[in-house]
N, C-alpha and C positions, 0 to 999 in steps of 0.2 A: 662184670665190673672189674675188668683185667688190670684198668688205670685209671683205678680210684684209690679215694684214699682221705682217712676220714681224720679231720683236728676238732681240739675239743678244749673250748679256754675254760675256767675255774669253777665258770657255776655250777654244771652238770658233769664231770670228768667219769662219776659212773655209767650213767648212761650211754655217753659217747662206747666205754669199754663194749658194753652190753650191747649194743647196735654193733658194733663192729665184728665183736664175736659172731652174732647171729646172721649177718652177712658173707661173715670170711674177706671181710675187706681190713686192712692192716690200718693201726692209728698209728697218725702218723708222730713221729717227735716234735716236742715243742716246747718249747722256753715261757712261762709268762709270771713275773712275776713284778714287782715294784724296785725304781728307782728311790732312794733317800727321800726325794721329795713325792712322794708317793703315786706318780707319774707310774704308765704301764710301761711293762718293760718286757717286750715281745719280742721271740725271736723263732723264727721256721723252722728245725734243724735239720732238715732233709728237701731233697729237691720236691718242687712240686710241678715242673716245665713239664707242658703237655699233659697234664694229670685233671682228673674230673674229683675234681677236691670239694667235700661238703665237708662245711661247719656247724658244730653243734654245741648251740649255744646259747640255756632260757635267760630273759634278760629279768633275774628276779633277785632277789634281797641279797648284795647290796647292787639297787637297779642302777643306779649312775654307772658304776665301776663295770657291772655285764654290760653295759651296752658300748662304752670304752671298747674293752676288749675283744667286744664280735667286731664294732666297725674298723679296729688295729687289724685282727687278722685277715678278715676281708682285703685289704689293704695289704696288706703282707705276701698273701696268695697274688692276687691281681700282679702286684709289682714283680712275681716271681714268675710270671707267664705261664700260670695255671690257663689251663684249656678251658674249661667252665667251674664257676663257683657258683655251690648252692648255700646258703646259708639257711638251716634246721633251728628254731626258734620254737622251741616245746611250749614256748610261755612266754607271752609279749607282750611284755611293761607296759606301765604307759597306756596301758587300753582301754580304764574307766572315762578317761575325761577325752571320748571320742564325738563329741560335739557341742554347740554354746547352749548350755542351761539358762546363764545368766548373764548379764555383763560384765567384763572383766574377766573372765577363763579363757584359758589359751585351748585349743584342740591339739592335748598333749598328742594323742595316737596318731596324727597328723604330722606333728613336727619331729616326731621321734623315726617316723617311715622317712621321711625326707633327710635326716640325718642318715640313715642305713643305706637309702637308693645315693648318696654321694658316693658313695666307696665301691658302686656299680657290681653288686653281684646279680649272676646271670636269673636266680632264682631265690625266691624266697618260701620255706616252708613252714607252716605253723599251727597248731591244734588248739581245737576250740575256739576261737578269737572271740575278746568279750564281747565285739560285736562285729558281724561279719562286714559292715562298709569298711573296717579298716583295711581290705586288700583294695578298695579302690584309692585309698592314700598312696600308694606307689604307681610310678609312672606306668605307662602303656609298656615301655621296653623292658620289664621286670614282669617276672609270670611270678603270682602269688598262687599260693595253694592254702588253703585252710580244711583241713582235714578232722573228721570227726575221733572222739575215745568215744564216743557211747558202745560200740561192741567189745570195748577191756572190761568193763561194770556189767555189763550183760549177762556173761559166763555166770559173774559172782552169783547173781540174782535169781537165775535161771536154776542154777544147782542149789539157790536154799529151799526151792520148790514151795513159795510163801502161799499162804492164806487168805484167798480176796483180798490180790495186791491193788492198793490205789498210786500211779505213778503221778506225783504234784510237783506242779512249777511254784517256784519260790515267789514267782513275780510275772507279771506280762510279758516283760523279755523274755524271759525262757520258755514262754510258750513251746516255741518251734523248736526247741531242741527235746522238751520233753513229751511233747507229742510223737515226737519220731522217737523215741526209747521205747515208748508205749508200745507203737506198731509193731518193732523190731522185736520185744519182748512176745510180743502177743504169738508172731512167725515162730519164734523157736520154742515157747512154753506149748506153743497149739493147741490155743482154747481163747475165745473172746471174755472170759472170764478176768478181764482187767480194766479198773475205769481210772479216771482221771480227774482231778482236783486241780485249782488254781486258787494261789495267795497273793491279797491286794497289797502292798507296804505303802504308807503315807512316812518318806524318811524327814527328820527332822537335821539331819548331817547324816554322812558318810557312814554306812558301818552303824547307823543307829537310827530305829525306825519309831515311829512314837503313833501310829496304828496299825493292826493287822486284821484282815476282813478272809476268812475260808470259802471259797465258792465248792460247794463238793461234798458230797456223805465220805464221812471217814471210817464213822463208828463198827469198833469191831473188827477192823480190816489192817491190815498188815501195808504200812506205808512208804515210798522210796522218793523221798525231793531229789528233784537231778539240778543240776547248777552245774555251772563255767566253772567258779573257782568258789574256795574256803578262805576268808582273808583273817579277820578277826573270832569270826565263828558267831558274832553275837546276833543278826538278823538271822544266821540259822537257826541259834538254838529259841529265842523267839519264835521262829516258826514250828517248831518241834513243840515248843510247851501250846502252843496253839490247837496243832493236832490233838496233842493227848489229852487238852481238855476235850475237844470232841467226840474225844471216844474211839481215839487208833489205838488198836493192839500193841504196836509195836510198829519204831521208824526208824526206818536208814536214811543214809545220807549219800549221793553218790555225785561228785564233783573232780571234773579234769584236774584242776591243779588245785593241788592245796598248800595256799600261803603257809597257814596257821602261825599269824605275826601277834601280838600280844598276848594278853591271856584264853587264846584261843583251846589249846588244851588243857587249859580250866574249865571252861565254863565248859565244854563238851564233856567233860569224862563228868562234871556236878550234873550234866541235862540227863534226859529219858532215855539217849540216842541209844540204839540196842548196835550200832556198827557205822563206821565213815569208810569210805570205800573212794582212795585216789589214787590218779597213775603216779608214776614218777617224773614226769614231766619238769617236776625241782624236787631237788635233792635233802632229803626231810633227813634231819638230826636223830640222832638215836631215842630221844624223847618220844619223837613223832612216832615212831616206828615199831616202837615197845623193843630196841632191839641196838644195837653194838653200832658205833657209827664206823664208816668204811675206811680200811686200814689207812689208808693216807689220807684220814682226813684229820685236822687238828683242832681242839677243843683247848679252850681256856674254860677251867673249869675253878670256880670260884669258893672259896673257903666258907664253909654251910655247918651248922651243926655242929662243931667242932668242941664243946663247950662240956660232952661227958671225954673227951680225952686230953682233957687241960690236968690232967692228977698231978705230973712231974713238972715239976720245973723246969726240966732241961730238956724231957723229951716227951717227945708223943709215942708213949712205949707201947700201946696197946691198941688194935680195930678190934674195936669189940664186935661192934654188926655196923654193915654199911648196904643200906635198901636202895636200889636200883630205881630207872623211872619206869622199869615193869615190875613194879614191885616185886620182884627177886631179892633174897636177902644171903646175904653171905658171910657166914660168920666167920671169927677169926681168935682164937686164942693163942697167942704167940706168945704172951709174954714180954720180954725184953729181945724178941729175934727180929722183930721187925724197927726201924729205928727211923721214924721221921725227926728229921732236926727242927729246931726252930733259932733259924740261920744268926739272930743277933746274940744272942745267949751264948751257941756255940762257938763265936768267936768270941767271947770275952774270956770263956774257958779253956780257949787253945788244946779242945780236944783233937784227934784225927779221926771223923768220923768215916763208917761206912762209904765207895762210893757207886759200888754196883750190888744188884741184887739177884738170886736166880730163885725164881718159886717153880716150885716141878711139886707133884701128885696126878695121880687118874684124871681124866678130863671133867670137867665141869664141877671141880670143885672151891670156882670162884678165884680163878688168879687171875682174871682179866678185868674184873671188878676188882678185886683187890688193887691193883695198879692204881686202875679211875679213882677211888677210893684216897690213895695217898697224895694224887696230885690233887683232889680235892680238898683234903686238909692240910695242903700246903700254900695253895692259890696257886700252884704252878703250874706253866704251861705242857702240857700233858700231845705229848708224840706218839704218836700208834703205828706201828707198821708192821706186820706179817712178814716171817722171813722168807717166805715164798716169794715176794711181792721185789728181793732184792735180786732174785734172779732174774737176766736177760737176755734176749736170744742176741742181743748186739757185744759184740766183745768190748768189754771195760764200762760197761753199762751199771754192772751192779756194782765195782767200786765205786764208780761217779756220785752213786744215788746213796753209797752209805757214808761219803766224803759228804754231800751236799746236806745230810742229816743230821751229822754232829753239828754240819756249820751253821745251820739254821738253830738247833737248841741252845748253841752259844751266844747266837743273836738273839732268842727270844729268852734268853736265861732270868732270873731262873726255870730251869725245865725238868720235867725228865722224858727219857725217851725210852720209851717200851718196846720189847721186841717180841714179839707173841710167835709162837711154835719157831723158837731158836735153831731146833734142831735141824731145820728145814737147810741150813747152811753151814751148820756149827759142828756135825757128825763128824765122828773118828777121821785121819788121812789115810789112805792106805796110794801105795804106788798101781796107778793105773794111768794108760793114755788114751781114755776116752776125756776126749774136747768137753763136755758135757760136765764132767768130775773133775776135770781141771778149771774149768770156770768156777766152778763151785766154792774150790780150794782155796781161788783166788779172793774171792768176796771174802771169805774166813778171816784169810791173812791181812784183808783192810780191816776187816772188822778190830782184830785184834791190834792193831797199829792204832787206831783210831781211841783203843782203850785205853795202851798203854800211854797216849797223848794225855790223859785225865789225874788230875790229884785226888787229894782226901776234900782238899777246900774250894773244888769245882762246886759254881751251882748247878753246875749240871750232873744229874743222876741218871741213873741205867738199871732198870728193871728190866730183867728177861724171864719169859715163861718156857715150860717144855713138860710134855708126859713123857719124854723120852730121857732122863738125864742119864741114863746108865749109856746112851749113845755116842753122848757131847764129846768133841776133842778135850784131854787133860789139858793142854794148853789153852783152852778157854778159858774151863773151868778152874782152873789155881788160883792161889791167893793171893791176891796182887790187882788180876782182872776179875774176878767174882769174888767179891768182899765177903758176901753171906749166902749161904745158900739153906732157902727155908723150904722144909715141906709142907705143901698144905693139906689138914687132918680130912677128911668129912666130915660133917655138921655133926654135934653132938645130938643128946636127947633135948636140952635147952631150945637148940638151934632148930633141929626140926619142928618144935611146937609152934616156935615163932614163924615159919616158914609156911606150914600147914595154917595157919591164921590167915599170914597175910595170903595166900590163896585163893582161901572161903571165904574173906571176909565179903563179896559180893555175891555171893553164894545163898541159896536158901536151904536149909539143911533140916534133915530130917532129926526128931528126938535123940533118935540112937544113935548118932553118930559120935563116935570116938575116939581120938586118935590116939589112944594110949599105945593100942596094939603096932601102930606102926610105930610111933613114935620108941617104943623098947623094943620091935623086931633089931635082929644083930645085921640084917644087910645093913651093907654102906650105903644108903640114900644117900643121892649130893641134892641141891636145891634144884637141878634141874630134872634131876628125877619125880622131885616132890611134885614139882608144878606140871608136871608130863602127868601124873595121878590124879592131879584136881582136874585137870581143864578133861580129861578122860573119864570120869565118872562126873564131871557135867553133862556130857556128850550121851551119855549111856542113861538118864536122866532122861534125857530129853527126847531120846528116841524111846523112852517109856510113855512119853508125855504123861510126864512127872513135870513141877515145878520144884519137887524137893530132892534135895542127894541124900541117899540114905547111904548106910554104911555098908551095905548089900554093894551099892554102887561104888565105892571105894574101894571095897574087896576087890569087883570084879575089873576093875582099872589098873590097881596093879598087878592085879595077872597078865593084864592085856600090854600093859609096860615095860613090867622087868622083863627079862630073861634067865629063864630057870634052870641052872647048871643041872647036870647028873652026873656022877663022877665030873671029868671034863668032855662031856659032849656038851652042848647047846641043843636044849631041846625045842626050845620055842623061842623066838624073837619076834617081840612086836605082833607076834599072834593077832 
């Protein structure tokens, strides 16, 4: 794949990365973003003439705008004398309403292929299809592929090494796909020791079903419903309270894409489900994920709870605790070092506040949460970007991207825009001529232009994180461009109780368990220690086949976690 070369418009821009890494085929550059009138505004920025150009691009939430922008670039390539276009669709919109129900429905998946075969790409690829007629909506001169994930959930399943597993189809549609999980299961577990269940749904609308009939002994048995996709989540979890009244041990869930659009991660984490298991296929929120969302991705993150830091008048002087959507907590006793404004007040008082921040301590003691944390109690828009992510193998690339950064937080202002591990770009200067350290250099010196561009009564603000600040250029760090620089503590005794709480609180725990002893041991636990401790003497639990954690098991978790200095050797890590 000498002259190939892979683009990837908004939806999925991870994945695309991810594909391409594992290829060794280069992404390519490209422009996409809105005109004023909120028109796409696509542009190629490198040749594609003669080149085997695939697009990757699911056409999922918001689906108007992804399917825009696959059939723009399609269009784009073409018009630029690409040699062949394949257009990679992980997730293809549009796919429920693939034939007349009733009178009056259009056959959306129908007129959606015939919008995509205009823009004449040589190939179409795509996983799962809600239902496979939809590759015959495209013309004869379009080669469609529909390709299975049932062997991505496989692995999972195969290695939990389950208990009289019953593989069930949610519906008669899925027969055929969960019939082949079954087989496929059956080959690599190597034992016929797996049966199969089918669930009838009488839907009363979309998304809501108003009976459900189990065809299938469950009782006792350890369950895995395989599905296309997760959209709402509410026919699943109906079908899950189904089972358990049956008498399932315990049910997974294993589905290609997962929407998870309304209160879908409600009502899954209130049901029995013991695990959901999805590709990435569309690019799930940090909620989804129990987990950080992707350095360039951007969060409007809305003012929640904000009502124990209303004390002052003037400011929001204090995080006391700000909980994660993986229940992670991270606490904060600053005092008056950290200073959220509350922007009208502040200009009646003609103060100069603050308008950068630098938080540095040891890793994982919650400054990337902190960040989220204050755009959250501000309602501002919240910019994330890794200074790694500013360096580029193309010259003038990472000033471009740290120009195009401020220019966006200016447009979306109020904002702030977070730099997470600073040091990545921001280290000492020293005179060398390696190309490599003079790029480096260069992003610095925008960076720093771009600060000194900033007042006290910008609403844009700059938070930067680092465990290195004894690294940072002085010329960063001075007063002028880093307004405040806060250290952050590790959790106190307070903090770790609360922390050990929300951990266990799912947990079934033995009499004796008590966290006094860690909670007043003198290591520095941060909250990610903590949580490395719980979910670890769960694990250790349960290869007791135990249902309880006993404090035996907590013991043995943090052995199995920290690392035990002696003098300064390392004696054990992660043992």
């Amino acid at each position: 794949m000498r002259n190939a070369l892979i683009l990837a418009g908004n939806s999925n821009p991870a994945l695309a990365s991810r594909v391409a890494a594992a290829l060794g085929v280069p992404l390519g550059r490209m422009f996409c973003g809105r005109f004023a009138d909120g028109e796409v505004n696509l542009e190629i920025q490198e040749s594609v003439k003669g080149k085997e150009v695939f697009i990757i691009q699911s056409t999922s939430k918001p689906v108007n705008e992804a399917v825009m922008e696959l059939c723009l670039i399609i269009s784009a390539a073409r018009r630029s004398n690409a040699a062949y276009v394949t257009a990679i669709i992980p997730y293809y919109g549009y796919a429920r309403q693939d034939r007349i129900m009733k009178p009056g429905v259009p056959i959306s998946a129908a007129e959606v292929a015939k919008i995509i075969s205009a823009m004449c790409p040589d190939r179409v690829v795509c996983l799962d299809l809600h239902c496979g007629q939809i590759q015959g909506f495209f013309p004869l001169n379009i080669i469609v592929d529909n390709l299975g994930t049932i062997h991505v959930g496989l692995k999972f399943f195969v290695d939990l090494a389950l208990r009289e597993p019953v593989i069930v189809s949610p519906d008669g549609g899925g027969v055929f796909r969960a019939q082949k999980f079954m087989e496929l299961y059956k080959q690599q577990r190597g034992t016929d020791d797996v049966s199969f269940a089918l669930m009838n749904k009488v839907r009363k609308v979309a998304n809501e079903i108003e009976d459900i009939q189990l065809i299938g002994y469950v009782k006792n048995k350890s369950c895995v419903i395989v599905d296309d996709m997760i959209d709402t989540a509410g026919t699943l979890c109906e079908a899950v309270n189904c089972l358990i009244a049956n008498g399932a041990r315990v049910v997974y869930a294993f589905a290609a894409h997962g929407l998870f659009n309304g209160k879908a991660l409600e009502r899954i984490r209130n049901s029995p489900l013991t695990a959901v298991v999805v590709t990435d296929s569309i690019a799930h929120s940090a909620e989804t994920k129990n987990a950080e969302p992707n350095a360039d991705e951007l969060q409007n993150l809305h003012k929640t709870e904000a009502a124990e830091l209303q004390g002052s008048p003037l400011l929001l002087a204090t995080l006391k605790e700000f909980v994660d959507d993986s229940f992670a907590i991270v606490t904060c006793s600053l005092g008056s070092d950290l200073f959220v404004p509350i922007l009208s007040i502040v200009d009646r008082s003609k103060l100069q506040l603050d308008c950068s921040v630098l938080l540095s301590h040891r890793m994982s003691t919650g400054k990337t949460l902190l960040a989220k944390a204050v755009a959250r109690e501000t309602s501002a828009t919240f910019l994330r970007i890794v200074g790694s992510e500013l360096i580029n193998k193309y010259h003038g690339e990472g000033c471009r991207l740290v120009r195009e950064l401020f220019k966006v937080a200016k447009q979306l202002s109020p904002s702030i825009i977070f730099i997470d591990e600073i040091d990545a770009v921001g280290t000492r200067r020293y005179d060398t001529s390696c190309r490599g350290e003079l790029a480096v250099q260069r992003i610095m010196l925008e960076l720093l232009n771009q600060l000194d561009g900033f007042d006290n009564k910008s609403s844009v603000k700059i938070i930067m994180a680092t465990n290195k600040i004894q690294s940072l250029d002085p010329a960063l760090i001075r007063s002028g461009r880093i307004d405040r620089k806060v250290e952050l503590p590790p959790p106190d005794e307070k903090a770790k109780k609360k922390i050990f709480e929300i951990h266990t609180r799912r947990m079934t725990l033995h009499d004796d368990v008590d966290f006094t002893e860690f909670i007043n041991d003198k290591t520095n636990l941060s909250g990610a220690d903590i949580k490395a401790i719980c979910t670890e003497a769960g694990l250790l639990a349960l290869r007791d086949l135990s249902v309880r954690v006993s404090l035996a098991n907590f013991r043995a978790a943090k052995e199995k976690v920290l690392y035990r200095l002696k003098g300064k050797t390392v004696q054990s890590l992660y043992a």
